[in-house]
C-alpha positions in Angstrom: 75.5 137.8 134.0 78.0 140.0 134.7 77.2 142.9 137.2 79.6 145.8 136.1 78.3 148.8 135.5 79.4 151.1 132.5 82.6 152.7 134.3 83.5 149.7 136.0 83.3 147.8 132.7 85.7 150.7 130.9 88.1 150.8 133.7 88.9 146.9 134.4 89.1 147.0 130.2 92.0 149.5 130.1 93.3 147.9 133.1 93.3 144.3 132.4 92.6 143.6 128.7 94.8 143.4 125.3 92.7 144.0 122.7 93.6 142.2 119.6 95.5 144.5 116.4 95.2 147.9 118.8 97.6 149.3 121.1 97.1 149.3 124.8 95.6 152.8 125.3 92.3 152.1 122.8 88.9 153.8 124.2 86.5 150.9 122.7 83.1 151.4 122.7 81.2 149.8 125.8 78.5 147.5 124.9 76.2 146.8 127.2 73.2 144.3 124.7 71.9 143.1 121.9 68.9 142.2 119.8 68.1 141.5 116.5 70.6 144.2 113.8 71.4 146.2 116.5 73.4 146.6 119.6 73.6 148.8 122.2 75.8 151.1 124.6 75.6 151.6 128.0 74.2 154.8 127.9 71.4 153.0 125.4 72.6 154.4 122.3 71.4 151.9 119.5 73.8 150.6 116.8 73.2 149.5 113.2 75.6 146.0 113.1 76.3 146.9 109.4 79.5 144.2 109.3 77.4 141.3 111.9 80.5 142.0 113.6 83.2 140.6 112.3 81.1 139.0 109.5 79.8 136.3 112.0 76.4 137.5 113.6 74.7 136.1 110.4 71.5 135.4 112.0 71.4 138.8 114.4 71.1 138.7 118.2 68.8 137.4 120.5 67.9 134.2 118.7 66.0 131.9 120.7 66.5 128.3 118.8 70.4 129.1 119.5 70.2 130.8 123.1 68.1 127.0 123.6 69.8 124.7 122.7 73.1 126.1 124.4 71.0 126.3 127.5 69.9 122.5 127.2 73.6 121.1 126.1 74.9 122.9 129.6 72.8 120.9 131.5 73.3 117.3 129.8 77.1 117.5 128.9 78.6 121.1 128.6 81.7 119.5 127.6 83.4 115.9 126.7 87.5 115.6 125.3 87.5 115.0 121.3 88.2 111.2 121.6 85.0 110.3 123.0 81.9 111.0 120.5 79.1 113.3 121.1 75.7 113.6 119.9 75.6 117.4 118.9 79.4 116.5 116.9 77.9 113.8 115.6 74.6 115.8 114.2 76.6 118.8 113.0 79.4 117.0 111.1 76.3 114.9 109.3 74.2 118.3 108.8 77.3 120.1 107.6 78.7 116.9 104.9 75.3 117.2 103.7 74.8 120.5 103.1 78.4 120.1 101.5 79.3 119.1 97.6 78.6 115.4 97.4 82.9 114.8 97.1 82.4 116.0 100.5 83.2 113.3 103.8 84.3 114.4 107.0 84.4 117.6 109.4 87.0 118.1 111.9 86.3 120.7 114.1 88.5 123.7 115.6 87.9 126.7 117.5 87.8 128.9 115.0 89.1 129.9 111.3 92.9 130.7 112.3 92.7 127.3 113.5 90.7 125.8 110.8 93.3 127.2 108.8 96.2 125.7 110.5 94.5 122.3 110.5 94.1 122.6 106.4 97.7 123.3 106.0 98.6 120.7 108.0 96.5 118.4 106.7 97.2 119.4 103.0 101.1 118.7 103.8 100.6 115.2 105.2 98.3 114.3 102.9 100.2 115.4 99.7 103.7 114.7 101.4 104.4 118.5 99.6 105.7 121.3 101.5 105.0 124.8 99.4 101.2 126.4 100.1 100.0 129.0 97.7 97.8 131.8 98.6 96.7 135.4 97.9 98.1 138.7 98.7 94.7 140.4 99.4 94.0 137.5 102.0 93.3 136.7 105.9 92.9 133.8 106.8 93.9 134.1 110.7 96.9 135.0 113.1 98.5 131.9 114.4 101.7 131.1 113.1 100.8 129.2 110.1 97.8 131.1 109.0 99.1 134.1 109.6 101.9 133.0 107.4 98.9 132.1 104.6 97.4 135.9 104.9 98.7 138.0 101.9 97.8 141.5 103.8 99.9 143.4 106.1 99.2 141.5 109.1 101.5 139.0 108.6 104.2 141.1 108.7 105.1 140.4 112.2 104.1 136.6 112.1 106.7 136.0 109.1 110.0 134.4 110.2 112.5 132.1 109.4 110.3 129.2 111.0 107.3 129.6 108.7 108.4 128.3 105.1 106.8 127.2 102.1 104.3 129.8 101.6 104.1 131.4 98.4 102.2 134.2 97.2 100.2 135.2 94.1 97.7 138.0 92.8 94.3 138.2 93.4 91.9 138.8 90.2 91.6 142.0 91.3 89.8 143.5 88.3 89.7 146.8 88.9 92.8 147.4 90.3 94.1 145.7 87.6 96.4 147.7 84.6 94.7 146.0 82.1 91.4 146.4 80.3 88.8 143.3 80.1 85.8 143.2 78.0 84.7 139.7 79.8 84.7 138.0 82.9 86.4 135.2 81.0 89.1 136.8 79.4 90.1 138.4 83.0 89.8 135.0 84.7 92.0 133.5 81.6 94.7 136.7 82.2 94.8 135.9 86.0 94.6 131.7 85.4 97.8 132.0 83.5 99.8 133.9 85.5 98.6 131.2 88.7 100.3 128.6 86.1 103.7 130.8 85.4 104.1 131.0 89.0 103.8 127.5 89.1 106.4 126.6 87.2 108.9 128.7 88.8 107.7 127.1 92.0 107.5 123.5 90.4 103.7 122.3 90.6 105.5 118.7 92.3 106.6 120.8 95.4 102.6 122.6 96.0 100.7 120.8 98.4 97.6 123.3 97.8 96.3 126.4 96.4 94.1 128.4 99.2 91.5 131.4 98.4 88.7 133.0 100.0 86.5 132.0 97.8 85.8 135.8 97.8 88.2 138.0 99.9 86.7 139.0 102.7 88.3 142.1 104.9 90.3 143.0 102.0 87.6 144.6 100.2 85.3 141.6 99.3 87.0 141.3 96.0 84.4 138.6 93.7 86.6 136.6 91.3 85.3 136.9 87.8 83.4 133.8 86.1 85.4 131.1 85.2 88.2 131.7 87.8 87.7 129.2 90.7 86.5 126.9 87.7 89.9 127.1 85.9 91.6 127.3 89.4 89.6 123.8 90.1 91.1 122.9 86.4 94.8 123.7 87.6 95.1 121.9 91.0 93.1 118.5 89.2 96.6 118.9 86.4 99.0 119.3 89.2 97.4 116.9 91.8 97.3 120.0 94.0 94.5 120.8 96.4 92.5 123.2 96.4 91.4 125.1 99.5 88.6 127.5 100.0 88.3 129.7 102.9 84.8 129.9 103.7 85.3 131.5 107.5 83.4 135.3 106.2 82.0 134.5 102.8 80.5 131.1 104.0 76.7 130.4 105.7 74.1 132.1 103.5 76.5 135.6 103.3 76.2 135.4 99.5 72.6 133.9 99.2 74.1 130.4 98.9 75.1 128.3 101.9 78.8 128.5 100.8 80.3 131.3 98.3 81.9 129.2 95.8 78.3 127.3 94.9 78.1 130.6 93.0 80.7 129.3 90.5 79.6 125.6 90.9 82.9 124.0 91.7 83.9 121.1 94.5 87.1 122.0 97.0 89.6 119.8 98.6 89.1 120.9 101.9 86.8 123.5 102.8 87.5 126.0 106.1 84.8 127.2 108.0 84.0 129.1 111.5 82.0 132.2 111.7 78.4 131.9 110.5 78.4 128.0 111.6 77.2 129.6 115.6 76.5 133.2 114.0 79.3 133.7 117.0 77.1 132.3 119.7 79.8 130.0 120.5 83.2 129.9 119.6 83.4 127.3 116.7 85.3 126.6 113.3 86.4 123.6 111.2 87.2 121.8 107.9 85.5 119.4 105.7 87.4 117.5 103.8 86.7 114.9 100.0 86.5 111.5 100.4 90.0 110.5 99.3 91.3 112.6 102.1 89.1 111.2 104.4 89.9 107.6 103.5 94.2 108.4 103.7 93.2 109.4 107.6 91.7 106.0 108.0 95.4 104.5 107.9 97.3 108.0 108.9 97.0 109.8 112.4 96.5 113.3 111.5 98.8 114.8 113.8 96.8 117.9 115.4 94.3 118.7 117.8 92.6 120.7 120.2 91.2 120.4 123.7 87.7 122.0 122.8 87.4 120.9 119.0 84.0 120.0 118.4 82.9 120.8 122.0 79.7 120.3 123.2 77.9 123.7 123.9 79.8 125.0 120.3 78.4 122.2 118.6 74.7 122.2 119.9 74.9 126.0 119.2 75.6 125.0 115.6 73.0 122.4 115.1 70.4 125.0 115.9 72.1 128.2 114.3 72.3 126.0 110.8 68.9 124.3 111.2 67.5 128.1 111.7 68.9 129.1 107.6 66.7 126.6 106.5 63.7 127.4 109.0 63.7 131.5 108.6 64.6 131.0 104.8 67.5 133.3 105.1 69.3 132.6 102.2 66.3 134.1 100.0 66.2 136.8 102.5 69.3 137.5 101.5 69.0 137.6 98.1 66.0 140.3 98.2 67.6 142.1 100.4 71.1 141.9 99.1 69.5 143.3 96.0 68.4 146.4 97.1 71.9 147.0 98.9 73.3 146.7 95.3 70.7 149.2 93.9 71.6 151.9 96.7 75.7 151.3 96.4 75.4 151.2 93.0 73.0 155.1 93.2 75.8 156.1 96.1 78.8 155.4 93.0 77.4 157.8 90.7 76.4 160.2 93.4 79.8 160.7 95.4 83.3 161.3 94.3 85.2 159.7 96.7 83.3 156.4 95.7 85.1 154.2 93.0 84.3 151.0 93.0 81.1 149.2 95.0 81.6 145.0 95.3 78.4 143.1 96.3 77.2 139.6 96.0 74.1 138.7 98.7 74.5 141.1 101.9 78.5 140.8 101.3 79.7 144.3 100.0 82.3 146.6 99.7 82.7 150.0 99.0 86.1 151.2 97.5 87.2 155.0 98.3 89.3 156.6 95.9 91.0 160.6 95.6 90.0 160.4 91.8 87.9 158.4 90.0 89.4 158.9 87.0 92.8 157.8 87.5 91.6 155.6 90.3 94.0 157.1 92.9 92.9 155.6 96.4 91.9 157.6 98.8 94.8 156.1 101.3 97.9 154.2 100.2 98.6 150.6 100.4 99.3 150.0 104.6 98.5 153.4 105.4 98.7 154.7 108.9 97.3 158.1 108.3 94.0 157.3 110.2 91.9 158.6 107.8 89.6 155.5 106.8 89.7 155.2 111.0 87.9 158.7 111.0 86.1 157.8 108.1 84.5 155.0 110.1 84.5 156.5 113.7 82.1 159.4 112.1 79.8 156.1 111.1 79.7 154.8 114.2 79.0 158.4 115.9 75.8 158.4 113.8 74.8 154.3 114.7 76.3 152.5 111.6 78.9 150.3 113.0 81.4 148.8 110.6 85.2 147.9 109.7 87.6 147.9 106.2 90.4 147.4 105.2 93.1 149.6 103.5 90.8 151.9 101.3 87.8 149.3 101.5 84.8 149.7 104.0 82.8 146.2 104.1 78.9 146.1 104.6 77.5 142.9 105.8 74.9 142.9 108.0 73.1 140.1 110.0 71.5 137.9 107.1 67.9 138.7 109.2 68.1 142.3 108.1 64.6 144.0 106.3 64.8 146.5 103.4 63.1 148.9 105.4 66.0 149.0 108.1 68.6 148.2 105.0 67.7 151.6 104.0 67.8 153.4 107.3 70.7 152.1 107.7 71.9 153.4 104.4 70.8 156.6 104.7 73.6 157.0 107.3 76.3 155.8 105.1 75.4 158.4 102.3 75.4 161.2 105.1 78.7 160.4 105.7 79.8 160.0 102.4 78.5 163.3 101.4 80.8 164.8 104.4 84.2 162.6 103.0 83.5 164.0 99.4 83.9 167.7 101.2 86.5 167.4 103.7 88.8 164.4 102.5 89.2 164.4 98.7 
């Protein structure tokens, strides 16, 4: 345990540490401990974890099955290289291809989603002997060279160069952004189905080695693709021999009320990339599982990538026990009642606040879209705005205990999967405070 004390602990940080998508001069927040929803400051001030982080802490701080079974995997074998087997790899790659559709084979394990990422494009090339990769423009799906390539949002920019090829981008069925009107679900997923297949043909289906989506878009403003989209997407890869890919790193592990988001639409990936909820962040841990025919080519092919720590010991034994623990503490249902009432309130805080246009919620997985008019839809900040204004928006959360992030005009709520409706609404209560304070002083 470390022994720094609040100012040595903000000091040796500003010193010595790069935090990741800030500048060098940031004043983060010192965090001192954790327990249950909430975290804490040095100076004891308490924390509503409104996003579990970064969407990972989905069973909350604190938990004991986890905190054990890392503390018993340290003492028998903290640690073995990838070609040797293991028995918390072996038990979490059966638990997870079980838990999985039944087309479902293998698991190999990363470090985490950029990497899971990476793996699935590589593995997606080789397999299919195709080079192009489609994906979204509302997407993240990591910051290593290829996945960063694969993200659609402006955090790619500096990862794209000449190096990184083959990665095409298409439109999100982002309904309400969208210039058309739809009276269904279905005739918006046919709209956004076709254009996929117009894109296609100028890209020439014969040269895509797979499709990748979030099977809902996470940081970019939990965007939920209307019925009948992933179903028609699953529709297009099987006429093109294309895989299909769904990026399960934020929307995957009980976050929607179902073990993995796309069981909300019934349909069977490909490949399937996970990290995240897996530990709840315990441990540092991602992966992909992959279908059967995939898994049978690797029988005969080397797959041609690896990692020092994938699938390593203390990771893996956290993961056993974090997944066992959805089952034991019935969180998806938890989630379900919950994430009910969350939709209740965002949908009371829409028709109470101007600067609210749009609220996106499926389980405790939620967004809530700001606009300057609700009419006309204008958001509240531009497209890669640097303005600051959304960071104001969520610092004056944060000085008031509801800690959170966004994206562009977005701010996602997605607390630990554990949360009650009692501290749900607490918790709420906050965010309507401050929206009353944005209708006032930023539209």
């Amino acid at each position: 345990m470390s022994k720094l004390n609040r100012e040595q602990t903000i000091t040796y940080d500003k010193q010595y540490n790069q935090h990741p998508w800030l500048t060098g001069n940031v004043d983060p927040i010192p965090i001192e401990k954790a327990n249950g929803i909430y975290f804490y400051d040095f100076n004891g001030k308490k924390y509503f974890d409104m996003s579990s982080q970064l969407s990972c802490v989905n069973i909350g701080y604190g938990n004991e099955d986890v905190i054990k079974a890392v503390q018993e995997q340290v003492e028998i074998l903290p640690y073995i290289a990838p070609a040797y087997a293991s028995a918390p790899r072996s038990e979490l790659a059966k638990l997870l291809v079980d838990l999985a559709p039944d087309n479902i084979a293998k698991v190999f394990f990363t470090c985490g989603g950029s990497d899971a990422n990476e793996a699935a494009i590589q593995m997606a090339r080789t397999f299919t002997g195709r080079s192009k990769i489609f994906s979204r423009y509302r997407s993240y799906h990591g910051s290593t060279l290829g996945s960063g390539n694969l993200s659609g949002d402006p955090r790619r920019f500096a990862l794209e160069n000449p190096s990184a090829t083959g990665f095409v981008k298409f439109k999100d069925p982002y309904v309400y952004r969208s210039c058309l009107s739809f009276e269904t679900d279905q005739e918006a997923a046919k709209y956004y189905l076709q254009k996929i297949e117009e894109q296609l043909a100028y890209e020439g289906p014969e040269n895509v080695a797979a499709i990748f989506v979030e099977s809902i878009t996470g940081a970019n403003g939990v965007i939920i693709p209307p019925d009948g989209y992933l179903q028609g997407l699953r529709k297009i890869c099987d006429k093109y021999q294309i895989l299909m890919v769904c990026d399960e790193v934020m929307a995957g592990f009980g976050r929607t009320g179902k073990m993995f988001a796309f069981e909300n639409w019934d349909v069977k990936p490909d490949i399937i990339t996970f990290a995240k909820g897996v530990t709840s962040g315990y441990v540092a841990l991602g992966g992909i599982m992959v279908s059967k025919e995939i898994a049978d080519y690797y029988k005969e092919h080397v797959f041609q990538y690896g990692l020092t720590y994938s699938g390593h010991s203390l990771a893996c034994a956290a993961g056993v026990a974090c997944v066992q623990y959805y089952k034991k503490a019935h969180l998806l249902e938890n989630t379900k009642k919950v994430g009910k009432v969350l939709g209740e309130i965002l949908e009371e805080l829409k028709v109470k606040h101007a600067c609210v246009g749009d609220v996106r919620y499926i389980g405790l997985f939620a967004a809530v879209e700001f606009v300057k008019d609700k009419k006309t839809k204008e958001p509240l900040v531009p497209y890669a705005d640097h303005s600051g204004i959304m960071g104001k928006i969520i610092g004056l959360l944060k000085e008031r205990g509801f800690a959170t992030f966004g994206r562009e005009n977005n701010i996602n709520i997605a607390p630990p999967l554990i949360i009650t409706e009692k501290e749900l609404r607490e918790a709420m209560k906050i965010f309507d405070e401050v929206l009353e304070i944005v209708d006032k002083e930023f539209l």
